[in-house]
Every structure is written in C-alpha cells, then in structure tokens.
N, CA, C and O atoms as a GROMACS GRO file, in nm:
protein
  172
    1UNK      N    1   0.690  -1.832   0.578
    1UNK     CA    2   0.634  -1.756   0.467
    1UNK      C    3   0.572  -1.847   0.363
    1UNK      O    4   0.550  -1.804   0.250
    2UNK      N    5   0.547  -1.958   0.393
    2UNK     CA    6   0.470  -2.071   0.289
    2UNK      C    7   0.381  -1.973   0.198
    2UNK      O    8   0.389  -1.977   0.075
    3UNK      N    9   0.314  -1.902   0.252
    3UNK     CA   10   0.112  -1.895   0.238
    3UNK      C   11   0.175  -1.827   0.159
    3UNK      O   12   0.157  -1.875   0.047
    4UNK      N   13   0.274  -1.693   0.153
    4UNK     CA   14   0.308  -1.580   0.105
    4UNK      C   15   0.377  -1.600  -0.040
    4UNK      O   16   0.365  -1.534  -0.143
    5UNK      N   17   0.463  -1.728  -0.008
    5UNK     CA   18   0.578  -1.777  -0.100
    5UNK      C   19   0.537  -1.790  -0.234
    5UNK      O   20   0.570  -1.740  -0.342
    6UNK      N   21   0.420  -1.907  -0.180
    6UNK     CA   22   0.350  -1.951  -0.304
    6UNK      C   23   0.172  -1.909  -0.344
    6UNK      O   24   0.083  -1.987  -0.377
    7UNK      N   25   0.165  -1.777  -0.329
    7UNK     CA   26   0.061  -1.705  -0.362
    7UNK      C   27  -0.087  -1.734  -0.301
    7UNK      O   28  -0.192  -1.680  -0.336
    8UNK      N   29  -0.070  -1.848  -0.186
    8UNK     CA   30  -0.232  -1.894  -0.121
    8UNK      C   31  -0.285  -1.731  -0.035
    8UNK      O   32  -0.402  -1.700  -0.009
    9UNK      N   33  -0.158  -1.645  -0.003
    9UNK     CA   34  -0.219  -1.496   0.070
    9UNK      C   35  -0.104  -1.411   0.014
    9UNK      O   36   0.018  -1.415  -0.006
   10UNK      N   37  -0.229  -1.320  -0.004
   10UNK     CA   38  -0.196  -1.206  -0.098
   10UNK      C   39  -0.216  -1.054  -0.001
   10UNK      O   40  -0.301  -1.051   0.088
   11UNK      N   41  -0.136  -0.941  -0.029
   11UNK     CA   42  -0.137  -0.866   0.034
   11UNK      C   43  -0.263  -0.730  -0.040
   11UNK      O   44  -0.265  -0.682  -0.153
   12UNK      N   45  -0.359  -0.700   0.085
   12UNK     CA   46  -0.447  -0.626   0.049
   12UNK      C   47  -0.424  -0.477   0.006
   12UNK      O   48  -0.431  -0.399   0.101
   13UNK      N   49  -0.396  -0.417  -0.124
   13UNK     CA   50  -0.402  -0.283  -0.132
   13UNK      C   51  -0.497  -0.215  -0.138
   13UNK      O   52  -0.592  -0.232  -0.214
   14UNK      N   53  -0.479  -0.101  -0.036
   14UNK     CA   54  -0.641  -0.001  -0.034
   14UNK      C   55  -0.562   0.111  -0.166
   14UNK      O   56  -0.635   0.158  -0.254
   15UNK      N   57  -0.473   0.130  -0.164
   15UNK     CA   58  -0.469   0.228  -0.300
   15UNK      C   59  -0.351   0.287  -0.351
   15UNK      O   60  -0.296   0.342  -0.256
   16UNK      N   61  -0.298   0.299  -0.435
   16UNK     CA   62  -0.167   0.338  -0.529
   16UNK      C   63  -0.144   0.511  -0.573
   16UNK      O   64  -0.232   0.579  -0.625
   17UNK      N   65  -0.070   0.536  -0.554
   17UNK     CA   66  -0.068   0.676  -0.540
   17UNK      C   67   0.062   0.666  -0.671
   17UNK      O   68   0.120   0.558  -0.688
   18UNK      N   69   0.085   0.752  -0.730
   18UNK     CA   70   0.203   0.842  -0.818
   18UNK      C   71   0.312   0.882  -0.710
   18UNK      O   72   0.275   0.930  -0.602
   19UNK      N   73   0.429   0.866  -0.735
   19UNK     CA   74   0.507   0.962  -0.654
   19UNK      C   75   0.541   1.062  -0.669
   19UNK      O   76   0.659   1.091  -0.648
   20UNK      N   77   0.470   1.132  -0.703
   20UNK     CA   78   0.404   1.294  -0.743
   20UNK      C   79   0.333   1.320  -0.575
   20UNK      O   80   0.380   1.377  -0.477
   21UNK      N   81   0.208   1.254  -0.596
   21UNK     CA   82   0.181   1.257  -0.454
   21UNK      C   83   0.178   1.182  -0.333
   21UNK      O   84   0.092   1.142  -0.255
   22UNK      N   85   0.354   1.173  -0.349
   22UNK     CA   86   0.360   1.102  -0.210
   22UNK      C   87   0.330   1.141  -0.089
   22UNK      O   88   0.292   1.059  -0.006
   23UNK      N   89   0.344   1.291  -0.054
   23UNK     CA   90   0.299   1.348   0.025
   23UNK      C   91   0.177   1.338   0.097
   23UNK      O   92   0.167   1.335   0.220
   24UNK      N   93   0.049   1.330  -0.017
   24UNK     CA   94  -0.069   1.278   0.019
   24UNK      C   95  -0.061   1.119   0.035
   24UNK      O   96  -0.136   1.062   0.114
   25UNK      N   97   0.007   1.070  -0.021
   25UNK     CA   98  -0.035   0.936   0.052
   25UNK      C   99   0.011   0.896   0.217
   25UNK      O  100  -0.042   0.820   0.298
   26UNK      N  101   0.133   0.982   0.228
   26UNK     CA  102   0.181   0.981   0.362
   26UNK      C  103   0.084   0.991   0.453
   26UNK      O  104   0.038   0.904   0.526
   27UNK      N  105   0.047   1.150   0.439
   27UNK     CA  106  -0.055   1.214   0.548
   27UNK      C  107  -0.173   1.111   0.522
   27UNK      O  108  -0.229   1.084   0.629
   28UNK      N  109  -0.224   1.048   0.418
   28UNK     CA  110  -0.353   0.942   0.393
   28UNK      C  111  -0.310   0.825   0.512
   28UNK      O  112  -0.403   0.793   0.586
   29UNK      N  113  -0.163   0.752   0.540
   29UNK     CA  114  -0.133   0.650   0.674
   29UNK      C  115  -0.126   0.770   0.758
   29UNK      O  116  -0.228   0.742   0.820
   30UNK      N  117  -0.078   0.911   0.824
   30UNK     CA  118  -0.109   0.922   0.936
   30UNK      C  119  -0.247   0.927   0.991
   30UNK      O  120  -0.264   0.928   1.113
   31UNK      N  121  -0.374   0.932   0.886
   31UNK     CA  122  -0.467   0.965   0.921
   31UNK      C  123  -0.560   0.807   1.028
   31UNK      O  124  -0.662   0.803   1.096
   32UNK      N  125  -0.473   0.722   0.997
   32UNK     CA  126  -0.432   0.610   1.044
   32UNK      C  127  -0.596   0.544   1.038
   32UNK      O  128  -0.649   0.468   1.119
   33UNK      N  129  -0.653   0.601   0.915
   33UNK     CA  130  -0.729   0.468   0.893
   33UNK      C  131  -0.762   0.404   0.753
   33UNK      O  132  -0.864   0.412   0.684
   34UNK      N  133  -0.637   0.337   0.733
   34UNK     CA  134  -0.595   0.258   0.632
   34UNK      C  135  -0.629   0.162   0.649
   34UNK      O  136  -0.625   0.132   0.768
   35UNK      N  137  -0.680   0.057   0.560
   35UNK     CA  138  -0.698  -0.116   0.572
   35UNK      C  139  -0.642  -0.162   0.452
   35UNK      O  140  -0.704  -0.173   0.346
   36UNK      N  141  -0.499  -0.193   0.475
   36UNK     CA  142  -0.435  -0.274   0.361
   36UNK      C  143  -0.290  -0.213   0.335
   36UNK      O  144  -0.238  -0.189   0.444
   37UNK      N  145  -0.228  -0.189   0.256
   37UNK     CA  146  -0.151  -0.119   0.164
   37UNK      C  147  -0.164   0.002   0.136
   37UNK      O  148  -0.272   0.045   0.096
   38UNK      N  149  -0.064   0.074   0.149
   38UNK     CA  150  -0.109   0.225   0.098
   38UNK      C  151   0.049   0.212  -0.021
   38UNK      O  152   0.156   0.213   0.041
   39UNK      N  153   0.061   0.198  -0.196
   39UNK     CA  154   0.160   0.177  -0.270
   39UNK      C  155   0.165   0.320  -0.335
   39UNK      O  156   0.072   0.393  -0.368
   40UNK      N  157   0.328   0.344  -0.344
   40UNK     CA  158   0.411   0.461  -0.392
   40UNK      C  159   0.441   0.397  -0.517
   40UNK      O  160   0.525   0.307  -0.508
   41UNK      N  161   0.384   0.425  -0.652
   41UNK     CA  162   0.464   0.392  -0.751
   41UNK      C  163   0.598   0.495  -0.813
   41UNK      O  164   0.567   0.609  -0.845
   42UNK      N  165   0.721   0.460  -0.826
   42UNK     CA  166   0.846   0.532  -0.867
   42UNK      C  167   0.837   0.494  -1.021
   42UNK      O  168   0.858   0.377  -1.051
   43UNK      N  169   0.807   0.582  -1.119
   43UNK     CA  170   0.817   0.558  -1.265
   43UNK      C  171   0.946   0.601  -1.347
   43UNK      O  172   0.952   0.579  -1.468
   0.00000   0.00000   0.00000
C-alpha cells in the first residue's frame, strides 16, 4: 500500500450522494456503469 499510504494514488470519485438517497446511489452501481467511487455520506 506504499502509493496509497502516502498519497502518490488517490482514489477516483464519480459522485457523493446524501444518505437520504442511498437508494439511488445503490441502483446508480447496479446499473454497473460506474468509473470510480460511488460515496454515501452519513451526517
């Protein structure tokens, strides 16, 4: 985990959802064409 450890690779988010609509972000990965991250924020 070098690259990861110390910030040389970073993880790509395609988009942040509320967990309001987690639901839609779910069905947004089954639609299974995501490139990156799909993030649930819990507030």
């Amino acid at each position: 985990m070098g690259g990861a450890a110390d910030g040389r690779i970073a993880p790509v988010v395609e988009r942040t959802w509320p967990f309001a609509e987690a639901r839609a972000a779910l069905a947004h990965l089954a639609a299974g064409r995501t490139v990156g991250k799909v993030v649930v924020m819990v507030d």
